[in-house]
DONU-912578 format. One line per 3 residues: their letters; for each residue x, y, z of C-alpha. Coordinates in steps of 0.1 Angstrom, whole numbers, padded with zeros to 4 digits. Layout:
A = X:Y:Z; ...
This chain:
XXX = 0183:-0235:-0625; 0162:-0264:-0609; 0173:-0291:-0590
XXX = 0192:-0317:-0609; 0193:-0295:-0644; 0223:-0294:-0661
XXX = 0243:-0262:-0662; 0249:-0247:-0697; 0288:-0249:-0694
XXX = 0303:-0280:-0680; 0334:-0262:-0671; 0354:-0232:-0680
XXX = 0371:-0246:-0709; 0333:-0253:-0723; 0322:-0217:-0713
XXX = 0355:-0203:-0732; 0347:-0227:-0767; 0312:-0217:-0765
XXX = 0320:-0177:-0763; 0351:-0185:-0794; 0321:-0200:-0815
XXX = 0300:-0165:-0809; 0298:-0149:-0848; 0289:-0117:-0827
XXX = 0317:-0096:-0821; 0341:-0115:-0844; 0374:-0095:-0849
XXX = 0404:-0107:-0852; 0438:-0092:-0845; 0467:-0082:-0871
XXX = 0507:-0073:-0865; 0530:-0060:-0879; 0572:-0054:-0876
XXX = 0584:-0023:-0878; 0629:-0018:-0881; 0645:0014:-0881
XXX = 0658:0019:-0919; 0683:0053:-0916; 0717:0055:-0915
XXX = 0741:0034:-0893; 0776:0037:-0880; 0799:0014:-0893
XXX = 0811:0000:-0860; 0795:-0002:-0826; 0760:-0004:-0838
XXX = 0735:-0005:-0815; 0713:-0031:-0803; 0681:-0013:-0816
XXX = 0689:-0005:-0846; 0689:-0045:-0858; 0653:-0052:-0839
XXX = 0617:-0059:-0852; 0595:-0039:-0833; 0559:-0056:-0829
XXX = 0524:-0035:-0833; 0500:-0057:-0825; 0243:0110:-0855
XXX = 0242:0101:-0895; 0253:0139:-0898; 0268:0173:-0884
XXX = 0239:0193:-0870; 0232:0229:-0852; 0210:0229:-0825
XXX = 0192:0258:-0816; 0166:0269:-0785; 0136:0295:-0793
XXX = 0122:0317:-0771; 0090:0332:-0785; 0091:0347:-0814
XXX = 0133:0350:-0813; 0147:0343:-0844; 0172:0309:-0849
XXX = 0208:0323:-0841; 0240:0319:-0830; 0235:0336:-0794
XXX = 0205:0308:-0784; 0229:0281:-0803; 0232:0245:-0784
XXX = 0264:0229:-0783; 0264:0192:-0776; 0283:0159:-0792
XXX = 0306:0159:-0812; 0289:0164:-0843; 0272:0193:-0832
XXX = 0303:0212:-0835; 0319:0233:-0863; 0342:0213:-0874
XXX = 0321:0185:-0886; 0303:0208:-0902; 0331:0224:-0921
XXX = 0342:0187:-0928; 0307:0178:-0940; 0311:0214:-0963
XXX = 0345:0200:-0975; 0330:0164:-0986; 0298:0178:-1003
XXX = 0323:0195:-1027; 0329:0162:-1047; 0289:0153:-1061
XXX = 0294:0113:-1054; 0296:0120:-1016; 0264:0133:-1017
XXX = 0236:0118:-0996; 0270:0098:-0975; 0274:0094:-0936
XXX = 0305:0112:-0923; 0322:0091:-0899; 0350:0106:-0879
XXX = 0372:0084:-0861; 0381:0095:-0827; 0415:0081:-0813
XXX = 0430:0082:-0779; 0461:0066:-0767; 0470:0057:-0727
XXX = 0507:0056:-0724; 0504:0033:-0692; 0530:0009:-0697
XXX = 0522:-0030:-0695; 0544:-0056:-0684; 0537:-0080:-0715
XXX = 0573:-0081:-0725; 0581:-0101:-0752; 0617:-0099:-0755
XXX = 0624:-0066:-0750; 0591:-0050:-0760; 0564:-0031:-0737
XXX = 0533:-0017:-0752; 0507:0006:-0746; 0473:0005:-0763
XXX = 0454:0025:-0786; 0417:0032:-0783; 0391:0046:-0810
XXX = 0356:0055:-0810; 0332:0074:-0837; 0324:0110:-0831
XXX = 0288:0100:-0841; 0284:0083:-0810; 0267:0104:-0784
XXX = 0284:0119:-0749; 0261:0103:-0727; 0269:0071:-0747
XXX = 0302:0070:-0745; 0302:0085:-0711; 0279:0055:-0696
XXX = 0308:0031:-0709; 0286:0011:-0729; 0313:-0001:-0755
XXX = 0315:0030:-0774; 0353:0030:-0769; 0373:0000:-0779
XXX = 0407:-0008:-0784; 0423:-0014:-0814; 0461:-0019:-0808
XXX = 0488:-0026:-0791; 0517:0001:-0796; 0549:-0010:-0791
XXX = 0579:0011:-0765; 0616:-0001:-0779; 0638:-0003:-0760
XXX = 0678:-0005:-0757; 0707:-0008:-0733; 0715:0022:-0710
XXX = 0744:0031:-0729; 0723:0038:-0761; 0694:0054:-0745
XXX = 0711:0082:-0722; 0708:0114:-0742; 0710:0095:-0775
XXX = 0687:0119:-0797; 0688:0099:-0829; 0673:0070:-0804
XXX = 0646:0093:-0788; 0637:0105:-0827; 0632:0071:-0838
XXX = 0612:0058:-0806; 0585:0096:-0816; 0593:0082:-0857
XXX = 0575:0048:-0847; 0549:0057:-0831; 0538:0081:-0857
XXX = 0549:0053:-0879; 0529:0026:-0865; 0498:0050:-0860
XXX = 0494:0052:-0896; 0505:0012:-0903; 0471:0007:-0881
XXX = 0449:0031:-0897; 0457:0025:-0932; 0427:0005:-0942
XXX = 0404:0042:-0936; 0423:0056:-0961; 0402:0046:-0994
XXX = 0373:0057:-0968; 0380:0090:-0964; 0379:0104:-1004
XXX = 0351:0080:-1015; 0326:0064:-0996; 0321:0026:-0989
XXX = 0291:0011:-0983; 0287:-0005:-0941; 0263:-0019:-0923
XXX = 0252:0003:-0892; 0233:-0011:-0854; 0196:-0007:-0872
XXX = 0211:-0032:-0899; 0202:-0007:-0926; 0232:0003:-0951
XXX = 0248:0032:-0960; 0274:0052:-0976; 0303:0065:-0955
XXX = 0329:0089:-0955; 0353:0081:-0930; 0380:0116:-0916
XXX = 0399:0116:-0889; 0386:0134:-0859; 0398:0140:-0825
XXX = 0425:0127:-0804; 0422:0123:-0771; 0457:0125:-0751
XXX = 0477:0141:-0721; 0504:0168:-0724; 0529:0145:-0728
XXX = 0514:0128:-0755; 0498:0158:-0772; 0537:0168:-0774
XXX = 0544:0136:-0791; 0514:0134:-0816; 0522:0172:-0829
XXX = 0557:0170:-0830; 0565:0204:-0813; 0589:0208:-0783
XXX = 0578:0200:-0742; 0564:0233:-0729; 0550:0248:-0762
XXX = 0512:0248:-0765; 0502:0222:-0794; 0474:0241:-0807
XXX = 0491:0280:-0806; 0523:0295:-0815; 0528:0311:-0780
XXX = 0566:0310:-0767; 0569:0289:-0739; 0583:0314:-0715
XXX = 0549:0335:-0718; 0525:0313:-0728; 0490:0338:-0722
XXX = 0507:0361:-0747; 0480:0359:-0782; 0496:0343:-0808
XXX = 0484:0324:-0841; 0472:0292:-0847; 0498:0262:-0855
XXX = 0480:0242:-0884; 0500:0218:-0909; 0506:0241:-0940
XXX = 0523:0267:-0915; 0547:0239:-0905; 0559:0226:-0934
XXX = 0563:0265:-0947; 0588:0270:-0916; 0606:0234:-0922
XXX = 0609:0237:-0956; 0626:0276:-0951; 0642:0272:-0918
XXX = 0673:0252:-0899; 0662:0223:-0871; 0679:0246:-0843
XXX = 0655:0278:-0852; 0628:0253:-0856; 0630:0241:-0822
XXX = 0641:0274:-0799; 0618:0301:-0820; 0583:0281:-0827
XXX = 0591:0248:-0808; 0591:0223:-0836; 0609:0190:-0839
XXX = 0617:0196:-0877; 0629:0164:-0886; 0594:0145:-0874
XXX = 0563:0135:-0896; 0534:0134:-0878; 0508:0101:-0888
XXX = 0482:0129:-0905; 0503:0136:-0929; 0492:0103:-0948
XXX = 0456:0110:-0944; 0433:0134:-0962; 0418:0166:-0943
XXX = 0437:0160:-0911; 0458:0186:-0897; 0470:0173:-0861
XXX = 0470:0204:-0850; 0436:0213:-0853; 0428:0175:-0841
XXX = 0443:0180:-0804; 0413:0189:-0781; 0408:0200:-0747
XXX = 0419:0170:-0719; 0392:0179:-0687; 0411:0149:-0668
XXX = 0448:0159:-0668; 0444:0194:-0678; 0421:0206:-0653
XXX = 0418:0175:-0623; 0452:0163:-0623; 0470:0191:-0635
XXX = 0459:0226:-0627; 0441:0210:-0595; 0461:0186:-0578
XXX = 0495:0193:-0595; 0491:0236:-0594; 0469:0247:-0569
XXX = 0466:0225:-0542; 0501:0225:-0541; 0506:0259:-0538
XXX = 0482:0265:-0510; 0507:0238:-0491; 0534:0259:-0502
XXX = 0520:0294:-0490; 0514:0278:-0460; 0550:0266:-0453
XXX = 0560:0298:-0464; 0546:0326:-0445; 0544:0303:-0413
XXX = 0569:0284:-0391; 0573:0246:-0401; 0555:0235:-0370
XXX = 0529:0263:-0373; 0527:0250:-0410; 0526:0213:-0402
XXX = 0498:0220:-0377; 0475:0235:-0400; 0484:0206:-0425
XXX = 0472:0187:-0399; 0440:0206:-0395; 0428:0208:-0428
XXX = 0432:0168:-0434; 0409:0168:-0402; 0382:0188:-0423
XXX = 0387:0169:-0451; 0382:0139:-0432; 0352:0153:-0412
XXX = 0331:0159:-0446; 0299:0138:-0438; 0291:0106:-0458
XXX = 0275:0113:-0497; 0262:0089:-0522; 0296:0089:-0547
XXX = 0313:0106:-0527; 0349:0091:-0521; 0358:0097:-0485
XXX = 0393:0107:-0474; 0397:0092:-0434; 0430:0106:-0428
XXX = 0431:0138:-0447; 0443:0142:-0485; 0485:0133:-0470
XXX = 0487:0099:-0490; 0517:0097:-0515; 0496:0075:-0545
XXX = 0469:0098:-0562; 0443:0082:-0585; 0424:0102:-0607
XXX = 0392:0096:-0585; 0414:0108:-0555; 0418:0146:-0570
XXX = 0379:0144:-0590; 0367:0136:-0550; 0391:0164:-0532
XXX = 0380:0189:-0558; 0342:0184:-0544; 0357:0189:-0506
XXX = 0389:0215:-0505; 0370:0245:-0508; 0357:0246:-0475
XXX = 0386:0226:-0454; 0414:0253:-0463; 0387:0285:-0458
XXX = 0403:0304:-0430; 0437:0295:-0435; 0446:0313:-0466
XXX = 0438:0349:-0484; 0407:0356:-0495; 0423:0361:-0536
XXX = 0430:0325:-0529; 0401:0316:-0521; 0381:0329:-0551
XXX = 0408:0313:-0572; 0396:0280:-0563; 0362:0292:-0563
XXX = 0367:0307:-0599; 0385:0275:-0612; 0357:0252:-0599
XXX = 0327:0271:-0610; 0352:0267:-0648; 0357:0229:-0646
XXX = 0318:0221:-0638; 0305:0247:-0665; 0327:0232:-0694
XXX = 0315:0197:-0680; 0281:0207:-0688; 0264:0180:-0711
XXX = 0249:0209:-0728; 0265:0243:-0734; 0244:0270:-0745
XXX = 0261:0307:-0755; 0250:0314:-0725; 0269:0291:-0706
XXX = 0298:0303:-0726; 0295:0337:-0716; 0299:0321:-0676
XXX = 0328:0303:-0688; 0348:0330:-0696; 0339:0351:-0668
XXX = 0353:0319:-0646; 0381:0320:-0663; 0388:0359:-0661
XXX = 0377:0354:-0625; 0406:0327:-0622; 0437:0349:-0639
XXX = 0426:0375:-0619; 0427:0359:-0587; 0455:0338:-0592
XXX = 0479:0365:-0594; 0483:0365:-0553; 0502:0331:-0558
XXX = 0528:0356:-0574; 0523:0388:-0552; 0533:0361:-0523
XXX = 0561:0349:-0544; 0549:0313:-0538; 0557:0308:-0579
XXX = 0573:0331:-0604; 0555:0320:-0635; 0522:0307:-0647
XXX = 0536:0298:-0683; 0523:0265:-0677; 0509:0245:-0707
XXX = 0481:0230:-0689; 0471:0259:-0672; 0471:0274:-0706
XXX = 0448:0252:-0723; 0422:0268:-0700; 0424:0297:-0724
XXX = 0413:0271:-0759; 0382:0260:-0743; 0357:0281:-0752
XXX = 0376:0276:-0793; 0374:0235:-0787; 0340:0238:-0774
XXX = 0329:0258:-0803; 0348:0235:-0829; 0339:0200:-0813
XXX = 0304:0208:-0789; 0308:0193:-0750; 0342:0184:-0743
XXX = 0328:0156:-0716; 0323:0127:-0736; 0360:0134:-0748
XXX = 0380:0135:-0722; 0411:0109:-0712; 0392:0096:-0681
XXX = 0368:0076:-0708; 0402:0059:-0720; 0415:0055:-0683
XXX = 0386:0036:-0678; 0384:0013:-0707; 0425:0008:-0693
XXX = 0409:-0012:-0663; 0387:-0033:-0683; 0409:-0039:-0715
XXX = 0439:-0039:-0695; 0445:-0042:-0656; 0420:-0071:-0656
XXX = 0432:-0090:-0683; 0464:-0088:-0669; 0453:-0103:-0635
XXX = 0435:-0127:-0648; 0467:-0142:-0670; 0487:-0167:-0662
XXX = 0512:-0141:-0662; 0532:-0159:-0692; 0532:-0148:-0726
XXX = 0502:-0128:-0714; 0497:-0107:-0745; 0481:-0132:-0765
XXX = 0460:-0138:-0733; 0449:-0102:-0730; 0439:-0101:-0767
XXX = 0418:-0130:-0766; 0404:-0118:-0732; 0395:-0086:-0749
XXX = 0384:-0104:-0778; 0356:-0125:-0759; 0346:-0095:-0736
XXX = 0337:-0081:-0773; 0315:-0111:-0783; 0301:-0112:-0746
XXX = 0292:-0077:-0753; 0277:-0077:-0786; 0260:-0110:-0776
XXX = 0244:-0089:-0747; 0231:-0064:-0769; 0218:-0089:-0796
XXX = 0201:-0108:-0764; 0184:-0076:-0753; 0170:-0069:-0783
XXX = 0153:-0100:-0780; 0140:-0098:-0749; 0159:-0125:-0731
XXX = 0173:-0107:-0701; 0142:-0093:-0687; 0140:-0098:-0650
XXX = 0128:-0087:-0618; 0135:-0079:-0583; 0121:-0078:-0546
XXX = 0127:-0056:-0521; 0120:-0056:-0478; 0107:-0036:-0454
XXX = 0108:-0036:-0418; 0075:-0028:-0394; 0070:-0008:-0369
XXX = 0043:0008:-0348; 0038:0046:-0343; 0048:0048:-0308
XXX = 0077:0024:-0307; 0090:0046:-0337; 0091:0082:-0322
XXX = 0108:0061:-0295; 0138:0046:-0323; 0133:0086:-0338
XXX = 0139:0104:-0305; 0108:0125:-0317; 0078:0126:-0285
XXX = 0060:0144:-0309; 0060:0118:-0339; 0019:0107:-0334
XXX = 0007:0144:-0338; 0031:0148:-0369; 0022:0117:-0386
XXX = -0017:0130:-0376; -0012:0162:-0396; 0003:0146:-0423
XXX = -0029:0123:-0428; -0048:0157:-0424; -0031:0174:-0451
XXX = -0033:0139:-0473; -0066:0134:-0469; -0080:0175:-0471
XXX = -0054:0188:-0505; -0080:0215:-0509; -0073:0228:-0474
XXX = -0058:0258:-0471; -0047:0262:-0439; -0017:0252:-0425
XXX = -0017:0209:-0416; 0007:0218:-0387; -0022:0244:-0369
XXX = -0051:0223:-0374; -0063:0210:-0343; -0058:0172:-0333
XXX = -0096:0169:-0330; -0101:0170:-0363; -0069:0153:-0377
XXX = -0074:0115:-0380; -0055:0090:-0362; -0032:0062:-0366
XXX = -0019:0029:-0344; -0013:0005:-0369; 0019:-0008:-0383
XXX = 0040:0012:-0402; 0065:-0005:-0430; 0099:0013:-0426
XXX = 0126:0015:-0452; 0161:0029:-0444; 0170:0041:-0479
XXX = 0149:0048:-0511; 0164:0053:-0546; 0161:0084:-0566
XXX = 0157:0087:-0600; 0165:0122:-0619; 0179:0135:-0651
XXX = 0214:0146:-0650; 0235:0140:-0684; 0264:0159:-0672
XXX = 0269:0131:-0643; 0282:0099:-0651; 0245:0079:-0659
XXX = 0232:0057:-0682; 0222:0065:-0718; 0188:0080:-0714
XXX = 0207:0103:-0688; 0191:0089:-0659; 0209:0086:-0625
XXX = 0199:0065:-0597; 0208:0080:-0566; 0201:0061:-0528
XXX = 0199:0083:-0499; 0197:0070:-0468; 0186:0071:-0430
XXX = 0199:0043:-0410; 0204:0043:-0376; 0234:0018:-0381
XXX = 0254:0019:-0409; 0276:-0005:-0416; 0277:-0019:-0382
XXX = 0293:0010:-0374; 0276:0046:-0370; 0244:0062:-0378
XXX = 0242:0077:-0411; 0212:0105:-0422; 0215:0119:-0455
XXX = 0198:0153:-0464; 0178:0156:-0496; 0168:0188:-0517
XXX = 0127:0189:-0513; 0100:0195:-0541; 0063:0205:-0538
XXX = 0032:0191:-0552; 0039:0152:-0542; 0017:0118:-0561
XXX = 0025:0095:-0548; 0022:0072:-0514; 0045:0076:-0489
XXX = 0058:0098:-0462; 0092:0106:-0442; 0102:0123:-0414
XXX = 0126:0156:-0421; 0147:0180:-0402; 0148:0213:-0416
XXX = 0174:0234:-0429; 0174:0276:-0434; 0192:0295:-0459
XXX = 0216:0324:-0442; 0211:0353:-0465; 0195:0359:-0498
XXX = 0223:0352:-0521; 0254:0325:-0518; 0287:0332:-0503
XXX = 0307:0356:-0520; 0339:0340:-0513; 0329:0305:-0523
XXX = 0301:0304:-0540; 0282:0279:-0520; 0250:0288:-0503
XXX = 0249:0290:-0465; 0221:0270:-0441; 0216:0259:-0406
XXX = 0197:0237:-0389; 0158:0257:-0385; 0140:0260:-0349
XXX = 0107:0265:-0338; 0096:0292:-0314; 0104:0271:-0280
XXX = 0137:0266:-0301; 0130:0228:-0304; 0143:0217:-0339
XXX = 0118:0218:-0368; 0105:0184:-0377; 0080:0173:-0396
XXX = 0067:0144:-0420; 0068:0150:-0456; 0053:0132:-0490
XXX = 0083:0108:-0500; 0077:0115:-0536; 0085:0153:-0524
XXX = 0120:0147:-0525; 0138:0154:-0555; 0174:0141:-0544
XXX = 0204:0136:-0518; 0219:0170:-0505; 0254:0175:-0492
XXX = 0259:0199:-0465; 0301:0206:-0458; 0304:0228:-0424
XXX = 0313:0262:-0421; 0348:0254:-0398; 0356:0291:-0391
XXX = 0390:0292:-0377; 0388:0268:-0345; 0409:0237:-0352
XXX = 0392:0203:-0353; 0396:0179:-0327; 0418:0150:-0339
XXX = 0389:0128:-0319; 0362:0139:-0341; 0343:0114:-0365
XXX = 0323:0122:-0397; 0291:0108:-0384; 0289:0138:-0359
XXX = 0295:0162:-0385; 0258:0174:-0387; 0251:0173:-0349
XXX = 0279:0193:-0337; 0281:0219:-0363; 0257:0249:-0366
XXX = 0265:0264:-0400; 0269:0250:-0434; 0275:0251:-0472
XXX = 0257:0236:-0495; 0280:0219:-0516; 0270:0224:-0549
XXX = 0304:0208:-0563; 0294:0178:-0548; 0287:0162:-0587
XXX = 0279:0186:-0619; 0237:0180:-0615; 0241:0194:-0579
XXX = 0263:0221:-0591; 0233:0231:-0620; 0207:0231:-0597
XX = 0220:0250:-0564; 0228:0284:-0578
């Protein structure tokens, strides 16, 4: 803005009408009351039984790969989004049976609900909120948090004095009643949508017949428990018992259910097949929806938070206590939060400065300690235990893959074997008794979901965690903390026309910009002076060499320094470049694209030095150059135990290090080295930043994010 222009907004209260007055964007919210209608006693009733309860791809496809003259099949089959799976194209089979559908879009509507509870009471009322997306949006999309995902209500949580809650089952029946209630209260409009289609207007402003279906739901455990109306510790998807849950067993499915309710009592109901009989789930209302076949696979809380953080890691502190003395025990506790804590800086990588003993986990806490555990409790524990962790790992990154080929199947279900094998020294050392846990089970439905539904990453509970801190937490803050639902809905309502306003302002070009970028200088002597490397001039001399002759074919670093030219001019120095690199299966933007900044700085953050390493490609074309220490493998193959490759730092024959100066546009992107600790304890004194210069042997962590784990095999 110039000097003496007018801002666009006089104030905030202008900024807010001007936003109201967007037609982009424009939905506004409904209620609704909901009031339990069954039986009451005739005295003593209580409180909650007399309250209003406020609720505030165009088609399924197959993709194949060819390889030569190899025939389209299911072996070289691609599974990716949602609609690549077989469900939508059963569905789309199912619809195509009725000759007016013909030529329609289906639609699926994918829910998710985040049972966080919000302080917005209003009287007596908390709510949670409900979230839906489209399975015709794409992973990547929906994974880059580019408003795929909005939310679309506000369920409500009654609630009742203590003396009507505490094991009060007709209470707890009506609170699961609601909900399923309420669910199908909100979703009622989709219902004309879902036998004959209705004509909408899509993003390329083009129109065209849709069939709307209900499609996924994306939910923890708990939740999973509540949406199909079975019993805690029973698997929502298979009849397994509860006390053995890797035992095969059918499928649950809808017509199955109301077979066994219709013939059986509640009691057999609930101890033989684990069903609340006296629940109707919110599917029931709506055309070709069977809940059952609707739960899919939860990477977040199944696999980070569950089988991670809440199984293994804390059985590895149990053996621990276990077969040593308390001290002994504590000791090595201490230890392995010293190697946690040594793990040298990475770009993404969430640090953990005093060890993993904090009492509040996040869900970036375990996704970061998942990356750096391996190595810290090598040494410490069996071998069997070791390859468990290795085995689950090498599960959780396959099935995060943003494309799964048969092949990658095939790996996924060796992990897994790898991981039921392993894990049965947890109960050879008696550390637990059981593994009839229904998260740990789910591990056994992936391959099925992944099948029925494609990639299971863009439809995971961590996209719906997310959109909780944007439609949620920071609405909440930003209230005036009084009556602060309707604040939070008409927060949410303007992020919406800020959003779609965004989009409409792209399209027409009006947000193009630019940006600048510094460099320091520096001549060629003073800088093998700041580098600490004497022989800097004759490196930078063969470099120009090899620059300047490509055709040569001898080796830069024997040609003599007659012949090599020289160099004393200025030299622009940069302490961090940005790389760019496909990797879907990472967090990115749409296209897939991930920018990436790896840096060298002799001071970072006022603080420390920090030099990253980088993973190095040939054939270079571009300008630039930088100055490398390198790294050799140890062996031919990666470590057996944990799957990591092993390197140290390379020599020369006088045993100086091995330097030399490399094409910038060589490197393809960061590297993260974790060190081989062996068995000597860590000194408490030690600091991350000397990580690389004290140590002499070390992984390459290829769990440091998925597009490292793809490409370091």
């Amino acid at each position: 803005m110039k000097h003496n222009d007018k801002p666009p907004s006089a104030d905030v209260r202008n900024l807010y009408k001007t936003i109201d007055k967007t037609p982009l964007g424009d939905v506004r919210w409904q209620s609704f009351s909901v009031r339990y209608n069954g039986e009451r006693p005739e005295t003593d009733v209580p409180p909650w039984m007399d309250q209003d309860f406020d609720e505030f791809d165009y088609q399924p496809y197959r993709e194949f790969s060819t390889n030569g003259d190899e025939r389209l099949s299911h072996h070289n089959r691609f599974s990716l989004g949602f609609m690549s799976g077989d469900w939508a194209w059963d569905q789309a089979d199912i619809i195509s049976e009725d000759p007016e559908s013909h030529g329609s879009t289906f639609v699926p509507v994918v829910l998710g609900s985040d049972k966080t509870t919000v302080s917005v009471a209003t009287g007596n009322n908390e709510y949670y909120p409900l979230y839906a997306s489209i399975g015709n949006v794409r992973n990547n999309v929906r994974c880059a948090h580019c408003d795929a995902v909005s939310i679309i209500g506000f369920l409500a949580i009654p609630k009742t004095t203590k003396e009507h809650t505490t094991g009060n089952v007709k209470f707890r029946k009506f609170r699961w009643q609601l909900f399923h209630c309420s669910l199908s209260n909100i979703l009622k409009t989709l219902r004309p949508g879902i036998t004959k289609y209705e004509v909408a207007r899509f993003g390329d402003n083009h129109f065209h017949c849709v069939i709307y279906g209900l499609g996924l739901y994306i939910a923890d455990y708990e939740e999973q428990v509540l949406l199909t109306c079975i019993v805690c510790s029973w698997c929502p998807r298979c009849l397994s018992s509860r006390i053995n849950l890797d035992e095969l067993a059918g499928w649950r499915c809808c017509h199955h259910t109301d077979a066994l309710v219709e013939e059986g009592t509640l009691d057999v109901l609930w101890d033989e097949y684990g069903i609340v009989g006296d629940l109707v789930p919110f599917t029931n209302d709506f055309a070709r929806a069977d809940i059952h076949k609707l739960i899919t696979s939860d990477i977040f809380h199944q696999l980070i938070k569950g089988t991670f953080k809440d199984h293994l890691v804390d059985w590895v502190e149990k053996y621990l206590y276990q077969t040593h003395s308390k001290k002994e025990a504590e000791h090595i506790m201490d230890d392995i939060d010293r190697r946690i804590a040594a793990v040298p800086a990475f770009t993404g990588l969430r640090r953990f400065p005093q060890g993993q003993g904090f009492k509040q986990w996040t869900g970036d806490d375990s996704k970061a300690l998942m990356k750096v555990y391996l190595s810290a409790i090598e040494g410490y524990i069996p071998l069997e235990m070791v390859r468990t962790f290795r085995a689950f790992l090498e599960f959780c990154y396959l099935v995060q893959c943003n494309t799964i080929t048969e092949k990658t199947l095939e790996q996924i279900q060796e992990a897994l074997d790898c991981f039921h094998r392993y894990r049965e020294i947890f109960e050879t050392t008696g550390v637990v008794s059981t593994f009839s846990l229904p998260r740990q089970h789910s591990l056994q439905h992936y391959i099925l979901l992944i099948r029925l539904f494609g990639a299971p990453k863009g439809l995971c509970s961590s996209i719906t965690e997310a959109k909780h801190i944007k439609a949620i937490k920071e609405p909440w803050r930003r209230s005036s903390q009084y009556k602060v639902l309707g604040q939070m809905l008409i927060t949410n309502q303007r992020l919406d026309k800020l959003a779609a306003s965004r989009v409409d302002f792209t399209q027409r070009k009006m947000l193009d910009g630019t940006c600048l970028s510094a460099a320091a200088l520096a001549v060629v002597t003073a800088l093998a002076v700041e580098l600490s490397i004497p022989q800097f001039p004759n490196l930078l001399r063969h470099f120009l060499f090899s620059q300047l002759n490509p055709d040569d074919a001898r080796d830069p670093s024997k040609v003599s320094l007659a012949h090599c030219p020289k160099y004393d001019e200025k030299i622009n120095v940069f302490n961090s470049a940005c790389s760019r690199f496909f990797a879907l299966s990472d967090l990115s933007g749409i296209g897939g694209m991930r920018c990436e900044y790896i840096r060298a700085c002799p001071i970072w953050r006022n603080e420390h030095p920090r030099y990253d390493c980088v993973f190095i490609n040939t054939n270079p074309a571009l300008d630039g150059m930088r100055v490398v220490r390198w790294f050799n493998t140890i062996g031919d193959s990666p470590d057996e135990d944990t799957g990591m490759w092993m390197v140290q730092p390379a020599h020369n024959a006088n045993n100086s290090p091995h330097i030399s100066i490399i094409h910038i546009n060589s490197i393809y992107r960061a590297a993260h080295l974790i060190p081989v600790y062996g068995t000597r304890p860590i000194s408490p004194q030690h600091q991350h930043h000397h990580t690389y210069d004290i140590f002499c042997t070390f992984y390459v962590n290829k769990y440091a994010d998925h597009h490292a784990f793809e490409i370091t095999f």
